[in-house]
C-alpha positions as CSV (number, residue, x, y, z in Angstrom):
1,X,47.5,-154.2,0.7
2,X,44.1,-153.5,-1.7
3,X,44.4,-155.4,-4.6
4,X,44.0,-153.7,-7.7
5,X,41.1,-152.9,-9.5
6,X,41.9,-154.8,-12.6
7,X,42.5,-158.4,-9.9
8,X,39.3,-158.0,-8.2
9,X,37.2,-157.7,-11.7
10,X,39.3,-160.9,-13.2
11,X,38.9,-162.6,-9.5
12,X,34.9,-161.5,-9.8
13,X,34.7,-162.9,-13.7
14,X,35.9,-165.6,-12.5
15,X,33.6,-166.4,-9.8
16,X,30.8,-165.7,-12.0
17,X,32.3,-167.9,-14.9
18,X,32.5,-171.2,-12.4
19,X,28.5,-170.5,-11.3
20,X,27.3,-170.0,-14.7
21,X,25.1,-172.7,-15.9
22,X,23.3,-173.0,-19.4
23,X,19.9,-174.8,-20.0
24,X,19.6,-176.4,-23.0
25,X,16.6,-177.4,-25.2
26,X,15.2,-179.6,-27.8
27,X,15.8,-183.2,-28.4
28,X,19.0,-183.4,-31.1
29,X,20.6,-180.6,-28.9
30,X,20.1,-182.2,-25.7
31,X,21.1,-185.8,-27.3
32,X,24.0,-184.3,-28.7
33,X,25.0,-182.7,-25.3
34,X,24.4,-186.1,-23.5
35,X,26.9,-187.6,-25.9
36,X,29.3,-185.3,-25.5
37,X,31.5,-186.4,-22.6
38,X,33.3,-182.9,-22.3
39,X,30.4,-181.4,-21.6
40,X,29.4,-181.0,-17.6
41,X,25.8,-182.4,-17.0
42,X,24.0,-181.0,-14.4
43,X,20.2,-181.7,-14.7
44,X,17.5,-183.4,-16.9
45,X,14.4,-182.8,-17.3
46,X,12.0,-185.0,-19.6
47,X,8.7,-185.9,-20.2
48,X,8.1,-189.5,-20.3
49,X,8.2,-189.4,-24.2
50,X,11.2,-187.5,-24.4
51,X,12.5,-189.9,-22.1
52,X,11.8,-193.2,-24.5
53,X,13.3,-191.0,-27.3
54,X,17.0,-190.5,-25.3
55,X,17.2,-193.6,-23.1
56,X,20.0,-194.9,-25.0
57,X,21.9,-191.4,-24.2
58,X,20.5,-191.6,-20.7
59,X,22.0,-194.8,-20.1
60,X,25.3,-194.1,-22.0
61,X,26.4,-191.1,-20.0
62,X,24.4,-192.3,-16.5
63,X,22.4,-189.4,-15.8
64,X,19.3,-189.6,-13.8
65,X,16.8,-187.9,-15.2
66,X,13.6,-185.8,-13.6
67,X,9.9,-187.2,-15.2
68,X,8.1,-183.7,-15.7
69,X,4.5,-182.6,-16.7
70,X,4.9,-181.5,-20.4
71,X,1.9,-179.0,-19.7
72,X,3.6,-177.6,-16.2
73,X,6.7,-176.8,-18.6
74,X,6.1,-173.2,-18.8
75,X,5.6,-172.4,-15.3
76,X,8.9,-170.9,-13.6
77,X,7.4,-172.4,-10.4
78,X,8.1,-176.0,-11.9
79,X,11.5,-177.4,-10.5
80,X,12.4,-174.2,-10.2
81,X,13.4,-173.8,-14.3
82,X,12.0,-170.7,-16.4
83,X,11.1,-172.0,-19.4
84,X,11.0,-169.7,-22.9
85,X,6.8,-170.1,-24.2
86,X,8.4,-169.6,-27.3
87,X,10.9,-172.4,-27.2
88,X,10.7,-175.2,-28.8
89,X,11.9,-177.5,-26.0
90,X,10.2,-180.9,-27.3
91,X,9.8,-181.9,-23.8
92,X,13.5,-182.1,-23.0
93,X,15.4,-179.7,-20.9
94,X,19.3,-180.2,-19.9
95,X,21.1,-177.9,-17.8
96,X,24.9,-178.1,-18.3
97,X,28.3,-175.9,-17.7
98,X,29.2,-173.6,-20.2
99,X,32.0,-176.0,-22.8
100,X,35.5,-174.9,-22.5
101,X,37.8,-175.0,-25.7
102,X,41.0,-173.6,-24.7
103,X,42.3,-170.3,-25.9
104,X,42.9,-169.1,-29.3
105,X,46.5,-170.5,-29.8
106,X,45.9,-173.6,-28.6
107,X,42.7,-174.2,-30.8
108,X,44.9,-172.8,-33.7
109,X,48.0,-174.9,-33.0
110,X,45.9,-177.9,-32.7
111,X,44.9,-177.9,-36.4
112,X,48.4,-178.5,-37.1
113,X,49.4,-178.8,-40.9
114,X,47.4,-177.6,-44.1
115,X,45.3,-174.1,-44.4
116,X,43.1,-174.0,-41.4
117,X,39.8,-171.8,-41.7
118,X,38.6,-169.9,-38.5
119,X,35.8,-167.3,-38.3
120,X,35.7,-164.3,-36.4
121,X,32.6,-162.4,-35.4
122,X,32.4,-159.0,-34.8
123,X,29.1,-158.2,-32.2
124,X,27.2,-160.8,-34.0
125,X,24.6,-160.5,-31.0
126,X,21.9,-163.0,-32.4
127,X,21.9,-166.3,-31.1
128,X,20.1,-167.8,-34.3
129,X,23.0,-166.4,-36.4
130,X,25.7,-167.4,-34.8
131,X,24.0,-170.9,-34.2
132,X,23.7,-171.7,-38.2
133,X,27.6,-169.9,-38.6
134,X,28.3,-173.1,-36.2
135,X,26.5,-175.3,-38.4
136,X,28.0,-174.1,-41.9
137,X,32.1,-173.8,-39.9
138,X,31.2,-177.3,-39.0
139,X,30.2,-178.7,-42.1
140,X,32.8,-176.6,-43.9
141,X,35.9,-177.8,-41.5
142,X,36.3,-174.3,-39.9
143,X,38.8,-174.7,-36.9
144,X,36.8,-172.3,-34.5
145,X,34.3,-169.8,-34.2
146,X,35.5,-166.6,-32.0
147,X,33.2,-163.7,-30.5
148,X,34.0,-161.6,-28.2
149,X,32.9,-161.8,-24.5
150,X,30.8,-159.3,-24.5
151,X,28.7,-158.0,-27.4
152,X,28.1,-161.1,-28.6
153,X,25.7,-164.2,-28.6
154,X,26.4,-165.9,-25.3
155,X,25.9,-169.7,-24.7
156,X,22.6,-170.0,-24.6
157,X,19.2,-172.8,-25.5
158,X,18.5,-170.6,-28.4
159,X,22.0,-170.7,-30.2
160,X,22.1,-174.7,-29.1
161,X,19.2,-175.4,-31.0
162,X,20.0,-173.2,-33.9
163,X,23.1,-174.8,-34.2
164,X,21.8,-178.3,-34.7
165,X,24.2,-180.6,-32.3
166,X,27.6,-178.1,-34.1
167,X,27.7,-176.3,-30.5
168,X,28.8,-179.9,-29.1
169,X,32.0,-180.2,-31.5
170,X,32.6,-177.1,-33.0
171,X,34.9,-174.7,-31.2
172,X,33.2,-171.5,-30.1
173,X,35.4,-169.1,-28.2
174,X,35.0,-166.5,-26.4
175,X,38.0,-163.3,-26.4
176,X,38.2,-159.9,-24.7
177,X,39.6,-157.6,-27.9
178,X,39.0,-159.0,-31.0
179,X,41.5,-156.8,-32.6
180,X,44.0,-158.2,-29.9
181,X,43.2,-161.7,-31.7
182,X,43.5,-160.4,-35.2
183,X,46.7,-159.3,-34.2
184,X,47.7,-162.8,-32.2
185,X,46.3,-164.7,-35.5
186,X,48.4,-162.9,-37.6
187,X,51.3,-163.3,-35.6
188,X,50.3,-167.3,-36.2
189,X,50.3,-166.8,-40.0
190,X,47.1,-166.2,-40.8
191,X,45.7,-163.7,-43.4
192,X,42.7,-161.8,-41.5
193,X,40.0,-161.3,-44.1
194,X,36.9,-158.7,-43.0
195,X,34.1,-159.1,-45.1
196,X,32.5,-155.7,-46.3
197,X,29.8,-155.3,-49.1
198,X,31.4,-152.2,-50.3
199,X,35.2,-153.6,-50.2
200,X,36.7,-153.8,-54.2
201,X,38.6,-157.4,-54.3
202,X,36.1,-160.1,-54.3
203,X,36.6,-163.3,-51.7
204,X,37.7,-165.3,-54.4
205,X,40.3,-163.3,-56.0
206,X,41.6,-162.6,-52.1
207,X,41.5,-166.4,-51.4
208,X,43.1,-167.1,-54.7
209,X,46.3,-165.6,-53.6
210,X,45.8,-167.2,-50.2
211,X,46.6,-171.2,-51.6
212,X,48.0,-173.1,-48.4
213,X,48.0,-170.5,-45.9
214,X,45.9,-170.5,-43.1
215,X,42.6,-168.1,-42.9
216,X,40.6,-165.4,-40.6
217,X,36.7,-164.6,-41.9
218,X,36.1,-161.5,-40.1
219,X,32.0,-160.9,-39.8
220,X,30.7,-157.2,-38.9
221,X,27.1,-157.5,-37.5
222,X,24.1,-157.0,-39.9
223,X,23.4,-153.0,-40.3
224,X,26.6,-151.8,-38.5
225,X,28.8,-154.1,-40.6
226,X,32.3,-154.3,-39.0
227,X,33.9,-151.4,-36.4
228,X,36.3,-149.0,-37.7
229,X,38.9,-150.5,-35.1
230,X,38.7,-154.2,-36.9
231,X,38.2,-152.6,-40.3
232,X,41.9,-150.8,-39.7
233,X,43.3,-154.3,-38.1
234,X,42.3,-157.1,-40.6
235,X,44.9,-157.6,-43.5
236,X,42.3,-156.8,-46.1
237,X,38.6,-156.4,-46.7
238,X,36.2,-158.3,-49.2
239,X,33.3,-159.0,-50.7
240,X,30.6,-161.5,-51.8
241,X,29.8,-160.4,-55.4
242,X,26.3,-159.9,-56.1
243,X,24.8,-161.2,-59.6
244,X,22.5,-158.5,-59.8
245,X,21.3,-154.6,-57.3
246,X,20.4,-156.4,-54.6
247,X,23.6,-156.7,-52.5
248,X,23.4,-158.2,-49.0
249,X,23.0,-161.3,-47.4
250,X,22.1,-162.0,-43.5
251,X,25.3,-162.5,-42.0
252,X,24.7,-166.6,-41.3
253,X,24.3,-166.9,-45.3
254,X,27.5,-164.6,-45.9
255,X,29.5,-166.9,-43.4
256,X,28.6,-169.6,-45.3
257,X,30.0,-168.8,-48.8
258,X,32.6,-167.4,-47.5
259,X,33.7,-171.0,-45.5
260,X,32.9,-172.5,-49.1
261,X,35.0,-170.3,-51.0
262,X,37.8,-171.2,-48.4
263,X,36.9,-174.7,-48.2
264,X,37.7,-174.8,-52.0
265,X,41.2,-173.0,-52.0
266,X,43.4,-175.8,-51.1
């Protein structure tokens, strides 16, 4: 009997999820990946200096690392790794599996108590954006960033480094219909929130009503803003008041008062 179209595309994903590998770059994201024990280690590549910066990392999670030219770095021949000229890799390269968080209920559930904070993302595509949202939702005690699976700023050295070490302890999921997980969320209690510039309740009077109970940040990519589908789903939309014309802010900077202003609602 031919299986299905729909089995042999999950079976497919599948396959392609468990051969999917990451390299990471840069010193504090590669020490903070080394020190992450739920995170699968595959290769390392050092220069000798980069290698006296992470022995104690080395030696912690017992990895043996491969001594590398730092000027035959850029060369795609060179242990068979294409390296980014652009990247900053500081003369450390790790390649590791892709972390895996769980799904969305389980992440949720797991907070347990209180007024959890998550942040959803809505084809945020670049990686340097969604790296510094993982910085400010770890820093701000966000329970979990979520993006969808496709349209979205993958796993990647970029978004690592961006993220400053966050990537290694802060919860970034990956769904297939974000308005799917709106709708799960708010089956869980929590009030969706999508941030607009144009919306006419401010975040803080929205949040103020919101004391205890737990809370979705919805982000629409910059330009496009959020899609009509997620704009219909969320509970509510909101906005960042502006002191004076100018009214926008790159969507990392927007993410970040916004986990503020929830931070501070109790």
């Amino acid at each position: 009997m031919k299986k299905p179209k729909w089995v042999v595309e999950k079976e497919q994903a599948k396959r392609k999820a468990a051969q999917e590998t990451v390299w990471l770059f840069g010193l504090h994201a590669v020490r903070d990946a080394l020190a992450n024990p739920a995170r699968e280690k595959l290769r390392l590549l050092v220069t000798k200096n980069a290698m006296a910066k992470l022995e104690a990392e080395i030696a912690a999670c017992g990895i043996t690392p491969e001594e590398i030219d730092p000027r035959k770095f850029h060369d795609p021949r060179n242990h068979g790794v294409p390296v980014d000229p652009a990247s900053v890799h500081q003369g450390a390269l790790l390649e590791v599996k892709p972390l895996s968080w769980g799904s969305v209920e389980e992440v949720c559930l797991a907070a347990g108590e209180g007024a959890p904070t998550v942040v959803l993302l809505d084809q945020v595509t670049d990686p340097h954006n969604v790296g510094a949202i993982l910085r400010s939702a770890e820093v701000f005690g966000a329970e979990a960033v979520i993006a969808t699976a496709r349209h979205a700023a993958p796993e990647t050295g970029a978004l690592a480094k961006t993220a400053s070490g966050a990537l290694e302890r802060q919860p970034y999921l990956r769904v297939r219909n974000l308005s799917e997980t709106i709708l799960k969320l708010q089956e869980l209690g929590f009030a969706c929130l999508g941030l607009d510039g144009e919306a006419e309740v401010t975040i803080g009077q929205a949040l103020g009503d919101l004391k205890g109970r737990p809370v979705a940040l919805v982000m629409g990519a910059e330009g496009p803003g959020l899609r009509q589908k997620t704009r219909e789903t969320v509970d509510g939309l909101v906005k960042i008041p502006f002191a004076r014309d100018f009214g926008s802010l790159n969507v990392s900077n927007a993410a970040a008062v916004a986990l503020y202003a929830a931070s501070m609602r109790g």
